[in-house]
C-alpha positions in Angstrom: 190.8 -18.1 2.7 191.2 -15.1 4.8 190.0 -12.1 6.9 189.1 -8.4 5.4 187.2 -5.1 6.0 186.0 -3.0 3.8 184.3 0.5 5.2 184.1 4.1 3.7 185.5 6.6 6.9 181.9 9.3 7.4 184.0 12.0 8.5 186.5 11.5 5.8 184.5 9.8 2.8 187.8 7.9 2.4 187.2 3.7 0.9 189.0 1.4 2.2 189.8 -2.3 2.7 192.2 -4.5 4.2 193.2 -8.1 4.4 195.2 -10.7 6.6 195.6 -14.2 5.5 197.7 -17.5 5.4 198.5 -16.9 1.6 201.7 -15.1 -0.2 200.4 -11.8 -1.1 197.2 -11.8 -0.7 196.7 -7.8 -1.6 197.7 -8.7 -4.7 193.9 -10.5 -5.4 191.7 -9.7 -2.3 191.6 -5.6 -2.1 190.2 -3.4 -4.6 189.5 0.6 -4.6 189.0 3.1 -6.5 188.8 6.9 -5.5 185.1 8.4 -5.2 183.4 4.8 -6.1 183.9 2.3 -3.8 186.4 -0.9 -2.3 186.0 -4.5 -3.1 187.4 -7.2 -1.1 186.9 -11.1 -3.0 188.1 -14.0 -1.7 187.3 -17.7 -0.9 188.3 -19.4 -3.9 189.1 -15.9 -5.1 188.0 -14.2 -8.0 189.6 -11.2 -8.2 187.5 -10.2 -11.3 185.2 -8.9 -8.8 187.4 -6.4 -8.2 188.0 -4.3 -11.1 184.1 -5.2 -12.4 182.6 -3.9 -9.2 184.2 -0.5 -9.5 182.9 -0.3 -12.9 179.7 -1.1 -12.0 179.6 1.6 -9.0 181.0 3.7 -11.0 178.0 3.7 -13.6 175.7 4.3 -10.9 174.9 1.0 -9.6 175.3 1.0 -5.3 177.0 -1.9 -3.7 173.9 -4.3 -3.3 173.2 -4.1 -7.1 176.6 -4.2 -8.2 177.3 -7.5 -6.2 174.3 -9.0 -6.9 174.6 -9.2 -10.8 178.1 -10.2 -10.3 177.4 -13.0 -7.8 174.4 -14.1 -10.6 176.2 -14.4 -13.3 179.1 -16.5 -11.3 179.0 -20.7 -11.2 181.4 -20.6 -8.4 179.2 -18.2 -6.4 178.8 -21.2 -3.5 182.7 -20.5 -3.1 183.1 -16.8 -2.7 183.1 -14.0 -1.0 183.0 -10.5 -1.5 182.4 -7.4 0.2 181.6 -4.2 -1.3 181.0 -0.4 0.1 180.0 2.5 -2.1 181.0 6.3 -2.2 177.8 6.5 -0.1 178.3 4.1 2.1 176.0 1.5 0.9 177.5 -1.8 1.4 176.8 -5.2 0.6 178.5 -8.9 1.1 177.9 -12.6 -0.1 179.0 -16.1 1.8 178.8 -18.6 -0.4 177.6 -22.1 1.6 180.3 -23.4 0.0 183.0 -21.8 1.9 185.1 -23.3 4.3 184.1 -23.5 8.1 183.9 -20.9 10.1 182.9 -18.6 7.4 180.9 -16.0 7.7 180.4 -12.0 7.7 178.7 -9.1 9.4 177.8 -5.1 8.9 177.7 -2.1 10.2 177.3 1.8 8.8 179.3 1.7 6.0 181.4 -1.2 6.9 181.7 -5.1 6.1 184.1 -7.5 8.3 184.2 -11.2 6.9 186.2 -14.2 6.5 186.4 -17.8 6.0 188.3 -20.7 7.0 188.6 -19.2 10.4 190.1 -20.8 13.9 186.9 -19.1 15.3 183.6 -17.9 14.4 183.9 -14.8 16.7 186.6 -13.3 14.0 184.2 -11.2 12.0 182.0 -9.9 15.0 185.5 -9.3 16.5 186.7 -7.1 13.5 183.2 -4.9 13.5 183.7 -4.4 16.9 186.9 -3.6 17.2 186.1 -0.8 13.9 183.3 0.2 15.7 184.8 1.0 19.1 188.3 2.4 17.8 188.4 6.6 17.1 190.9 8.4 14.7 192.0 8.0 10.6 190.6 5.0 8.8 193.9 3.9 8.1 193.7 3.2 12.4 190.8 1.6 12.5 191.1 -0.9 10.0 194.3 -1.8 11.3 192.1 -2.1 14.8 190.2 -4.5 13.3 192.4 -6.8 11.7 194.1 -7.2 15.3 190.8 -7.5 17.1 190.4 -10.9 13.9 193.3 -12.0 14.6 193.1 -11.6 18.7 189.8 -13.7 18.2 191.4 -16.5 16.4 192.5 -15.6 13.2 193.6 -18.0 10.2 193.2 -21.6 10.9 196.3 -22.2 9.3 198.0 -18.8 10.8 199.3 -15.5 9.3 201.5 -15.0 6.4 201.1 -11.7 4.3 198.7 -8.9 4.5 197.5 -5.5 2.7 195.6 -2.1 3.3 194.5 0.1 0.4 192.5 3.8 1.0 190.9 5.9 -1.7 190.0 9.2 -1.3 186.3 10.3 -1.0 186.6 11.9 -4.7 188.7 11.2 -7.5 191.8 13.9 -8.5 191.4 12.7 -12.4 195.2 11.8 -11.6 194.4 7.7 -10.8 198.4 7.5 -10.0 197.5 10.3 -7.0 194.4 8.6 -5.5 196.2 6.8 -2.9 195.9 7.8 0.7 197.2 4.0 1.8 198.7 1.4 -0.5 200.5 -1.2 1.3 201.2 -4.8 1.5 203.3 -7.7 3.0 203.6 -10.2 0.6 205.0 -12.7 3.0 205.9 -12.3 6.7 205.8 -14.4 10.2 204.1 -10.9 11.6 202.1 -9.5 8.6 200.3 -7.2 10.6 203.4 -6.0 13.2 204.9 -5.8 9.7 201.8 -4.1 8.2 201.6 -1.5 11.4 205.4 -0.5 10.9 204.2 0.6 7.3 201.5 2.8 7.8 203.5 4.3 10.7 206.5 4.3 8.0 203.9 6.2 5.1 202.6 8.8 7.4 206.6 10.1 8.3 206.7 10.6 5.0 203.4 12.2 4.0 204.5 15.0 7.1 207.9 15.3 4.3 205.7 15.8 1.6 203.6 17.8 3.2 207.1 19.6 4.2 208.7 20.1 0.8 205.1 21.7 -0.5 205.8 24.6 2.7 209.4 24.9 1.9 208.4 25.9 -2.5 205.8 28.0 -0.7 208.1 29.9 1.4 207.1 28.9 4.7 210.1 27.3 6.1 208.9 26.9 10.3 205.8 25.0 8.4 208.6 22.8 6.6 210.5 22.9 9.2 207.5 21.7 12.0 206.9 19.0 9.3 210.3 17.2 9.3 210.0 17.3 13.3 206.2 15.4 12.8 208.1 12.8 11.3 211.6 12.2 12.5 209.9 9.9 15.4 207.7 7.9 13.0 211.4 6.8 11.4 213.2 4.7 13.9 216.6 3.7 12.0 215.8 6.2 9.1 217.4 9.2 8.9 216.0 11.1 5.7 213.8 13.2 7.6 217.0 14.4 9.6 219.2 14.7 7.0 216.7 17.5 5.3 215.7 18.8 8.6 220.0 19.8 9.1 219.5 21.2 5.3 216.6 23.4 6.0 218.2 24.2 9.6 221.7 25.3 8.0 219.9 26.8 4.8 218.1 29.1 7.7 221.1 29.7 9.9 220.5 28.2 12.4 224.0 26.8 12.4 225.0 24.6 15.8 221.2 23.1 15.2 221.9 21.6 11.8 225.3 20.7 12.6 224.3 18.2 15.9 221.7 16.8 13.5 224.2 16.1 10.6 227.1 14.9 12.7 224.7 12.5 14.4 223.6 10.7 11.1 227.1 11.1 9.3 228.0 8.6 12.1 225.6 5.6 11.4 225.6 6.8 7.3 228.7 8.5 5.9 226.7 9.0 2.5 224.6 11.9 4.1 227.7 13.7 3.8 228.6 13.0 0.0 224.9 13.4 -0.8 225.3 17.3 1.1 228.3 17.5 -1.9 225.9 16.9 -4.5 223.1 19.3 -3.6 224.1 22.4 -5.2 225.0 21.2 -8.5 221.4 20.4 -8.2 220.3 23.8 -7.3 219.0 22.3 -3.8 220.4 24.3 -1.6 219.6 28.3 -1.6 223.1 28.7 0.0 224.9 27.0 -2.2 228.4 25.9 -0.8 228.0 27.6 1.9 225.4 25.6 3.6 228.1 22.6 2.2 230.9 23.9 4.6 228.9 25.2 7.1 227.7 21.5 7.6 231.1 19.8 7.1 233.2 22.2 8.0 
């Protein structure tokens, strides 16, 4: 008994699908994804078999509306569920079973499906598509737009308690452990989707660090560098993008720069400066000691 999108991004080819709903980790059954075949989202009586037997049915070949179909046949509890299913081409395809609980029901759009069930409203899926449809930017935005716009229109009968987002990448890596753009959930939380938002806001600071340690083995520090700026402000009360912009900073000699930035986090953390004692055993700093007593002196 929930709300959920699922939608492949046409700029991006990105798959994704995400979830609110009055029920303790609910991204543990409702969303389903898999990089260069689709996203499933099942709920209603969930069966999250859906999930995993979908992908392998888009992934022989099948497009959403088939794939769905001969899964919803074959199911005795079909008047219960419902699922929603987009393709690597967009194709996508959703069943309401009568027998879900009032107000159920779904709508679609290019390459998207909003629906949900057991709803205050029945303007929450028309809310969610719309909300999609009229918000610009990264999928990872816009399905986070339309979970607010369900939840502006109603929401839950019985009111919020966990949520989940999951993105794929338009093609697979061969490296399943790598083919996550977004994997997030809260399990259980009087705010799922403040708490949801904070996360994605929380991955991206740290995609900019990844993306920062690739420039710094590639010898392009002001990249790194430019990178560990990007996400210092997407880290309120977290200081690891700080801490390595000081190392990179001191590293490059610019001296007084990395020193404000240390001092400032040694205040609220005194393990930043234990951690800076560590680093060169670990061959982490290309000066050595000497970035270790430039920083602390």
């Amino acid at each position: 008994m929930t709300y959920s999108i699922v939608a492949r991004d046409a700029a991006t080819g990105e798959l994704g699908v995400a979830v609110q709903s009055h029920w303790f980790s609910v991204g543990t059954v409702v969303t389903w994804a898999e990089a260069g075949v689709g996203a499933v989202a099942t709920q209603s009586f969930a069966e999250p078999a859906y999930g995993p037997k979908g992908l392998s049915l888009m992934k022989l070949g099948l497009g959403a509306p088939a794939a769905l179909a001969a899964l919803v046949s074959a199911d005795s509890g079909q008047a219960r569920r419902q699922v929603a299913m987009v393709d690597a081409h967009g194709s996508v395809a959703v069943h309401t079973g009568d027998g879900c609980i009032a107000e159920a029901g779904h709508v679609t759009g290019d390459g998207v499906s909003a629906q949900a069930n057991m709803m205050r409203t029945a303007g929450v899926w028309p809310a969610m598509l719309a909300a999609y449809q009229n918000t610009g930017g990264p999928l990872r935005g816009r399905l986070m737009a339309a979970l607010d716009g369900g939840e502006a229109a109603g929401g839950d009968v019985r009111g919020r308690q966990s949520a989940a987002m999951l993105i794929v990448p338009a093609s697979s890596s061969g490296q399943p452990w790598r083919d996550r753009v977004v994997d997030l959930r809260v399990d259980d939380s009087p705010d799922p989707l403040g708490e949801l938002r904070r996360l994605v806001t929380v991955q991206r600071a740290y995609q900019h660090m990844e993306a920062a340690e690739e420039r710094e083995l590639a010898g392009d520090m002001e990249g790194s560098l430019a990178e560990y700026q990007a996400a210092r402000p997407l880290l309120q009360g977290n200081d690891e993008a700080t801490f390595w912009s000081a190392i990179l900073l001191a590293d490059s000699g610019r001296v007084d720069e990395a020193r404000a930035l240390f001092a400032d986090i040694v205040t609220r953390e005194p393990g930043w400066a234990e951690l800076v004692r560590r680093l060169p055993a670990a061959g982490l700093l290309r000066n050595g000691e000497a970035t270790v007593t430039l920083l602390l002196g």
